[in-house]
Each structure stands twice: as structure tokens, then as C-alpha cells.
BAMIVO-183447 format. One line per field, with one value per residue (C-alpha): residue number from 1; z, x, y. Coordinates in nm, 4 decimals. Each point is the difference from the previous one (the first is absolute). Layout:
<voros>
nr	c(NUM;...)
c3	c(Z;...)
c1	c(X;...)
c2	c(Y;...)
</voros>
This chain:
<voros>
nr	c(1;2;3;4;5;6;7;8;9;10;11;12;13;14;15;16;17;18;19;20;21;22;23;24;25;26;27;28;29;30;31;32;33;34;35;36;37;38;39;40;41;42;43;44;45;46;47;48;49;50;51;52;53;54;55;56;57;58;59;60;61;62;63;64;65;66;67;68;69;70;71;72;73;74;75;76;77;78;79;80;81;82;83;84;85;86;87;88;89;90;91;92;93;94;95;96;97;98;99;100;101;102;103;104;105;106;107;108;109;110;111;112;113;114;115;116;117;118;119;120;121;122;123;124;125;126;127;128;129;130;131;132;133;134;135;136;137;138;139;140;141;142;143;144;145;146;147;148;149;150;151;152;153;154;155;156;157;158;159;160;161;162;163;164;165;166;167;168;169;170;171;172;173;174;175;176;177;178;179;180;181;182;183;184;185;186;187;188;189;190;191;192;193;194;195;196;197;198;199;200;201;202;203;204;205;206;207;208;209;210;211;212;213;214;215;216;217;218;219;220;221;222;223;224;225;226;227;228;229;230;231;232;233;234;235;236;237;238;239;240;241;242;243;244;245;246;247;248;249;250;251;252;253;254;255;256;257;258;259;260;261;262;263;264;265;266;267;268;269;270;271;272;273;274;275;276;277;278;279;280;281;282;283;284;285;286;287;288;289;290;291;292;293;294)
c3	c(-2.6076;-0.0173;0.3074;0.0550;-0.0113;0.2409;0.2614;-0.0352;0.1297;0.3201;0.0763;-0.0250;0.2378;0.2482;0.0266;0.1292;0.2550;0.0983;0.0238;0.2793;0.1856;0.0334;0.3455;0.1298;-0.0709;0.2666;0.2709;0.3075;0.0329;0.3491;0.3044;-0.1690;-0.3929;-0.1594;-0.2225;-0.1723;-0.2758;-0.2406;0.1484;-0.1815;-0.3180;-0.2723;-0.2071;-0.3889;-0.2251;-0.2161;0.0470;-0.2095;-0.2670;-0.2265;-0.4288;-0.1011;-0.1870;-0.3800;0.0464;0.2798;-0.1552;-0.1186;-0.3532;-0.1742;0.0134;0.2614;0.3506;0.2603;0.3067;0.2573;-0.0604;0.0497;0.2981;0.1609;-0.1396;0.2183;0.2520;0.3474;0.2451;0.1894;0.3167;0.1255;-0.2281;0.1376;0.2169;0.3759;0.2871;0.3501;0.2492;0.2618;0.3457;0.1423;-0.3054;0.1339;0.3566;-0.0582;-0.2117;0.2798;0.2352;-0.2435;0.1405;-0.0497;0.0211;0.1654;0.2968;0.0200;-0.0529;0.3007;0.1470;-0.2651;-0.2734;0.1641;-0.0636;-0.1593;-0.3952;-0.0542;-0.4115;0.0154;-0.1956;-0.0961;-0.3743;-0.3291;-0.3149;-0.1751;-0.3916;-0.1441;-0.3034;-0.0096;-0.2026;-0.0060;-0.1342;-0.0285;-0.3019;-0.2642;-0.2610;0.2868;0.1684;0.0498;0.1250;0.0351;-0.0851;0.2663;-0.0581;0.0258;-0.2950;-0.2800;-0.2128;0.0542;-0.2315;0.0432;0.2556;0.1707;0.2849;0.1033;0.3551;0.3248;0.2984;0.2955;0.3240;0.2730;0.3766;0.2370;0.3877;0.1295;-0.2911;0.2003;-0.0786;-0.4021;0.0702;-0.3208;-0.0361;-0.1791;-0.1298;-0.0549;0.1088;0.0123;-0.0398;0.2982;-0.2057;-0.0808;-0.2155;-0.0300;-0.2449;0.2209;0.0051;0.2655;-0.1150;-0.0115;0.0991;0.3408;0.1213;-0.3671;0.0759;-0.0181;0.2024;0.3392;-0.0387;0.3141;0.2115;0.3161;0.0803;-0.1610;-0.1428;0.0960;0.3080;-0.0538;0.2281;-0.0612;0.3011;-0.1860;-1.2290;-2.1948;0.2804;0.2993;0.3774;0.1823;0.1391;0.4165;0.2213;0.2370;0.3047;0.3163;0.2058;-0.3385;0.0946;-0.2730;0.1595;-0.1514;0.1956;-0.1464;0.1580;0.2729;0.1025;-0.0296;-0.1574;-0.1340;0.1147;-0.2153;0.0554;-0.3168;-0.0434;0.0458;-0.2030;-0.3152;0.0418;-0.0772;-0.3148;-0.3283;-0.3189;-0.3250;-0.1683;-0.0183;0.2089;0.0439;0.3741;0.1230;0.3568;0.1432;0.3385;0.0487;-0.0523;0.1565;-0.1282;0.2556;-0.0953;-0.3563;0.1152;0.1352;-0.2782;0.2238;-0.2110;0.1572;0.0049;0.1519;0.1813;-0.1217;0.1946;-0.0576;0.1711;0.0403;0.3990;0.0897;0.1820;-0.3364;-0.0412;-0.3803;-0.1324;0.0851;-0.3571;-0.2094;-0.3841;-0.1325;-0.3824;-0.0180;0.2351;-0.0710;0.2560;-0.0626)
c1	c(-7.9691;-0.1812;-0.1866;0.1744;0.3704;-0.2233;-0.0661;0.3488;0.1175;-0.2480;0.1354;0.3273;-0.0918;-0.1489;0.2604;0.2877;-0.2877;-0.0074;0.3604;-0.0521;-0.2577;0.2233;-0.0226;0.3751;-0.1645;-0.2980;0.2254;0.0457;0.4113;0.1498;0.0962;0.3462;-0.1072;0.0265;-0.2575;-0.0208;0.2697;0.1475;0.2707;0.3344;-0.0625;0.2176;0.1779;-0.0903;0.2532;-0.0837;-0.2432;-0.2365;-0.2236;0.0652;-0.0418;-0.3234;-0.0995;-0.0542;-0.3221;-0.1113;0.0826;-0.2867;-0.1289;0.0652;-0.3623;-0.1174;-0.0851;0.2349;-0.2099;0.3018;0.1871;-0.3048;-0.0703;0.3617;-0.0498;-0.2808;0.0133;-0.0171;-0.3270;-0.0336;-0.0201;-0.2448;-0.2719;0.0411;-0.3223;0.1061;-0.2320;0.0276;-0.1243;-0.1282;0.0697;-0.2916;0.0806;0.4154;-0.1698;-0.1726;0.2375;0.2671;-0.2325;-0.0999;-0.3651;0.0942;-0.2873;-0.0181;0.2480;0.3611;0.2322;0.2642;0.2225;0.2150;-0.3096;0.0736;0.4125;0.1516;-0.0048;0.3775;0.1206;0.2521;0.3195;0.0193;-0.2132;0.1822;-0.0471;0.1061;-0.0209;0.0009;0.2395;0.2748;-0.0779;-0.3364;-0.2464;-0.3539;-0.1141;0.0382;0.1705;0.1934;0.1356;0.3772;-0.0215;0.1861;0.3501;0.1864;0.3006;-0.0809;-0.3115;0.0433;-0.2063;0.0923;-0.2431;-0.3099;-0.1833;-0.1052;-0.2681;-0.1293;0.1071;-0.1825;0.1032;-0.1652;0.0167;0.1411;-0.0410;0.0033;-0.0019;0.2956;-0.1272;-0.2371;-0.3416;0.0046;-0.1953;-0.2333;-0.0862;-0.3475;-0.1801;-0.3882;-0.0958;-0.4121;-0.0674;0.2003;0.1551;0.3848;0.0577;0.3690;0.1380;0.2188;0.2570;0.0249;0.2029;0.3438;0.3044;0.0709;0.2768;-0.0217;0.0100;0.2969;-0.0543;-0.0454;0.3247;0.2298;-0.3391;-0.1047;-0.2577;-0.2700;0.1816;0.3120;-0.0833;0.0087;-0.2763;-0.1515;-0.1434;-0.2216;0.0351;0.2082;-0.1674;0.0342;-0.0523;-0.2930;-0.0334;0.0795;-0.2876;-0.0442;0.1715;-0.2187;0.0829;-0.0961;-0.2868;-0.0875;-0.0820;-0.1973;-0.0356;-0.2307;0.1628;0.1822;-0.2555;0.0333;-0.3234;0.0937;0.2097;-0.0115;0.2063;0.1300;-0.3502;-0.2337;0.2858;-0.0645;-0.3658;0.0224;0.1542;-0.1653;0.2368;-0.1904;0.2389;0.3573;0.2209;-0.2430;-0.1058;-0.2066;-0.0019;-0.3317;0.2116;-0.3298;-0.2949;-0.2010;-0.3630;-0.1187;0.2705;-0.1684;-0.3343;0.1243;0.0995;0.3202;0.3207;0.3295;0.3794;0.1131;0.2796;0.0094;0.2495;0.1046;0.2416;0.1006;-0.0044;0.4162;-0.0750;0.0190;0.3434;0.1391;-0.1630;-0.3625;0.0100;-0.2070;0.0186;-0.1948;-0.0253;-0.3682;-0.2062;-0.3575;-0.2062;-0.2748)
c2	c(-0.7161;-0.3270;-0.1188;-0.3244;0.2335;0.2734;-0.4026;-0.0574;0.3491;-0.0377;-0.3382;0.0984;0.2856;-0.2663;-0.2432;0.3045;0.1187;-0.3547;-0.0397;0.3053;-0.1982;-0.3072;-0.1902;0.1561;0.3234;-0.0519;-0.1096;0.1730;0.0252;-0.1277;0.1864;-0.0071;0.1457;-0.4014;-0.0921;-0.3345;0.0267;-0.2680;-0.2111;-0.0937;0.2013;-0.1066;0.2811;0.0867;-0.0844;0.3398;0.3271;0.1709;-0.0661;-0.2572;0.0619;-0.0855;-0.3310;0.0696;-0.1924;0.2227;0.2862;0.2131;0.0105;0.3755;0.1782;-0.2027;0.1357;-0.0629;-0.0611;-0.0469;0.2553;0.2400;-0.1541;0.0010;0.4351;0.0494;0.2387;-0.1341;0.0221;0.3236;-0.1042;0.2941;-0.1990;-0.3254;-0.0982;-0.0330;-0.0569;0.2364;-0.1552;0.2250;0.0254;-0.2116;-0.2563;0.0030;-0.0631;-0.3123;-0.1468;0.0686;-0.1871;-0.2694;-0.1982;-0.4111;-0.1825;-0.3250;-0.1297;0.1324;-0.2928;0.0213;0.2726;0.0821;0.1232;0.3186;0.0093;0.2568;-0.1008;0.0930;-0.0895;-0.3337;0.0109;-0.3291;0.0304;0.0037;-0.0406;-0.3016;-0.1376;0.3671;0.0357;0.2310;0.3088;0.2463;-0.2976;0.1813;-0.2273;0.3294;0.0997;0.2073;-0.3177;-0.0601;-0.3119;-0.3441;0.0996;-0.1811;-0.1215;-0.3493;0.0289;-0.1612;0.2530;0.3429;0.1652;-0.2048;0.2789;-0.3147;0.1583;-0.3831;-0.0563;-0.1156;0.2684;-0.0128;0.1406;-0.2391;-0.0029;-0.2648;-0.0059;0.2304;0.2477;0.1832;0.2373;0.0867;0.3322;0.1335;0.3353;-0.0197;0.3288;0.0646;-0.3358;-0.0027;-0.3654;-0.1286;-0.3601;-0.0771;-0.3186;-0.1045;-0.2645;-0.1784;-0.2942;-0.1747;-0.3405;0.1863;-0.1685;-0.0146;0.2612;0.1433;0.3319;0.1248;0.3362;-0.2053;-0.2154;-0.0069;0.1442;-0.1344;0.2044;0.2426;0.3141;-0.1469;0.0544;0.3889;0.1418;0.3744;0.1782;0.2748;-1.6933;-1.6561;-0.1818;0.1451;-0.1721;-0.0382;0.3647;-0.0605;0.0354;0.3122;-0.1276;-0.0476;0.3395;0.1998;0.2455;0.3471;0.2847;0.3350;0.3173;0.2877;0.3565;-0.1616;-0.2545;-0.3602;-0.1189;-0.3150;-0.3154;-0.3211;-0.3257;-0.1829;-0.1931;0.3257;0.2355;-0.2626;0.0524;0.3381;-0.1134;-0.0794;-0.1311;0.1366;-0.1646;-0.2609;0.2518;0.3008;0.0156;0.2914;0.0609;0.2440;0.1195;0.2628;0.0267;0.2905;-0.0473;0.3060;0.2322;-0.1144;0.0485;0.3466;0.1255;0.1727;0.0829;0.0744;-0.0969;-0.3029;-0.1447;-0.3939;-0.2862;-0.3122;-0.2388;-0.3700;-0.0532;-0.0454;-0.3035;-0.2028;0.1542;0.0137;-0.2821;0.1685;0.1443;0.1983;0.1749;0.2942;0.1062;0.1796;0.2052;0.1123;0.2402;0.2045)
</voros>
């Protein structure tokens, strides 16, 4: 087998382990089971595979590198590496030091997961970018068999959607990056409609040419908590500092930034929260599409 057929194999590998470490699947589910899911899904017009293209079709003699990858037998779970932390390791995270001034009464609140987050722009089908895709066959498409995978999805929240709670493993570096949208539509997402209040008001006792993108309305303030402790609360003008556009459309957000857990050298799971502040209501609104922690 050649090497470049032996590269395609292992990136085929990659991108279904990364379809298993998708954002959804690092969030902490609510009091009530919900985790972000896609809203209004539209139904397929037909199931299955669909017959392959004569030009994609494999030449007799040559090696075909897909189908040995979709043959291969799945990990063994018993060989993956996971960290135990010990019980002195479990005790400090559960009493988390945060350096520097505590920013008012509620960065001690119990960090309880929102269910106002859903997914939004994500095609109808299983859309994974392989040759395993079975994507875009609404019934509104106008080409059934193009396996288009191109679609902007993101993960929407605004005020009234609460803490989106991330369940982070073998973190050692202490940062979390975020590409983030902040210039969505005001009252666009569609999981908060008809709410008055965070959670709809659902408390537990144990968010061509387009328009100019509207600004973040005064009352918006973004909030991170690191296991259950507010450590961070920005306004609109000190939440955009944290951001830095590497390119037209591509904002990266650094929400923390632990240089002495770095320096430390510590490595442990984490419990990572974000939320818009409800006082900006629905039109305090944010996207997510890419997280990055180390």
C-alpha cells in the first residue's frame, strides 16, 4: 500500500474521532437531560446511500483507501490514554484557588447548565465531510445527489439561554480559545422565542450583502466560570478585547488564560462556563462554531 493511500486512511480515521469530540459532545446536559440540539430539522426526501459517480468510482487494480478505512476495526477503548486524577488532585480542583479579587456575590453561584443553546445552520442528514456523509437531501434542495457538506452551524445562545457548561478532560495548560460570533441577529435564536426570562423561567434547586451586523446592546456583559467560580466578567467593550479576527469572519476569543496552572505543569479535568448576563435579554447574542483548550 502506497504511503500517500496509508495518509489517507489516518485522516480518514481523524476526522470520525473528531466528529466524537464535537462541541455538543463536551456539554454538560441540564438539570432536565436537554443538550443543545438542532432546531426545526427539515425531513430527507430519501435514505441510504446513494450509487456512486462513475468518475468516483475506483479504477480496477487500484487501492481503495476508503473502503479500508470504513473496514477498520474500531478503537478498544481499554487502550485509550485517560488521566486519574487522584484524590488530593479531585480536592483542589473541587476548591479551585482564583487569583486576584472576586468580582461580586454571585462568582460563588451554583454553575447550573441553561437550556436555552441550540444549534442552528446544520444541514439535515449525517454531514461529516466523508465519503460516509448523507447529507443535504431535504426536500427543498435542488441537488439531491451532490453530498454537499458546506454549511455554517453554529451554536446560538443569547441572554435567557443560560450557563453552556463544558466538560474538559486532561487540561494541563489552563487556556480555552473560542471562535465566536457575536454580530447575530437580534432575537435570532429561535430556542428562546416566547421566553421572558432565563430558562423560561424554569428554576432547579439541586443563551449577497448582508446588514451591518447590530451592535451588542448596552446591558450585554460575558461571563466565564472555571468549576463553579466566576473568574471572569467583561462588558461589550472589554468582551471584544479578548477578541482577535485572524482573518474576514474568523474571530478568536482567549476566555482563559492560566499562565500558573502553565507554569505548574498541573493536569486535570475541568468544568468550563459560559453565559450572556439575562439582563440584555434576547438580543444579548452570541454564536459558537470552534473551541480550542489545552
Amino acid at each position: 500500500m502506497s504511503e500517500v493511500a496509508v495518509c489517507y486512511i489516518i485522516a480518514i480515521r481523524n476526522i470520525v474521532k473528531r466528529g466524537r469530540s464535537s462541541i455538543r459532545s463536551l456539554v454538560k446536559p441540564a438539570p432536565n437531560g436537554y443538550v443543545p440540539g438542532i432546531i426545526d430539522v427539515e425531513e430527507q426526501t430519501y435514505l441510504g446511500r446513494d450509487p456512486q459517480m462513475p468518475s468516483q468510482r475506483v479504477p480496477k487494480g487500484e487501492v481503495d483507501v476508503a473502503t479500508i478505512a470504513r473496514s477498520l476495526p474500531p478503537l478498544d477503548s481499554s487502550r485509550r490514554r485517560r488521566r486519574h486524577l487522584t484524590s488530593t488532585k479531585q480536592s483542589h480542583l473541587q476548591h479551585i484557588q482564583v487569583h486576584g479579587r472576586f468580582l461580586n456575590e454571585t462568582n460563588t453561584a451554583k454553575i447550573i447548565p441553561g437550556e436555552g443553546w441550540s444549534s442552528h445552520g446544520h444541514p439535515t442528514g449525517y454531514c461529516d465531510g466523508t465519503s460516509n456523509a448523507l447529507c443535504y437531501r431535504e426536500k427543498s434542495s435542488h441537488c439531491l445527489m451532490s453530498a454537499h457538506n458546506d454549511a455554517r452551524g453554529v451554536l446560538k445562545g443569547d441572554g435567557l439561554s443560560g450557563w453552556l457548561v463544558l466538560q474538559l478532560k486532561d487540561v494541563s495548560e489552563g487556556i480555552f480559545m473560542a471562535r465566536m460570533e457575536d454580530y447575530h441577529a437580534y432575537k435570532s435564536n429561535k430556542r428562546t422565542e416566547g421566553w421572558e426570562k432565563v430558562n423560561n423561567g424554569r428554576e432547579d434547586e439541586r443563551r449577497k450583502l448582508k446588514a451591518p451586523p447590530p451592535p451588542l446592546p448596552p446591558e450585554f456583559r460575558f461571563e466565564v466560570a472555571i468549576n463553579g467560580v466566576v473568574i471572569s466578567s467583561w462588558n461589550s467593550t472589554e468582551y471584544k478585547q479578548q477578541c482577535h479576527y485572524q482573518s474576514y469572519n474568523n474571530g478568536i476569543c482567549l476566555l482563559w488564560n492560566d499562565e500558573e496552572r502553565a507554569l505548574k505543569q498541573e493536569s486535570g479535568d475541568i468544568e468550563f462556563a459560559m453565559r450572556i448576563e439575562p439582563a440584555s435579554g434576547r438580543i444579548g447574542m452570541m454564536g459558537i462554531t470552534h473551541i480550542f483548550f489545552a
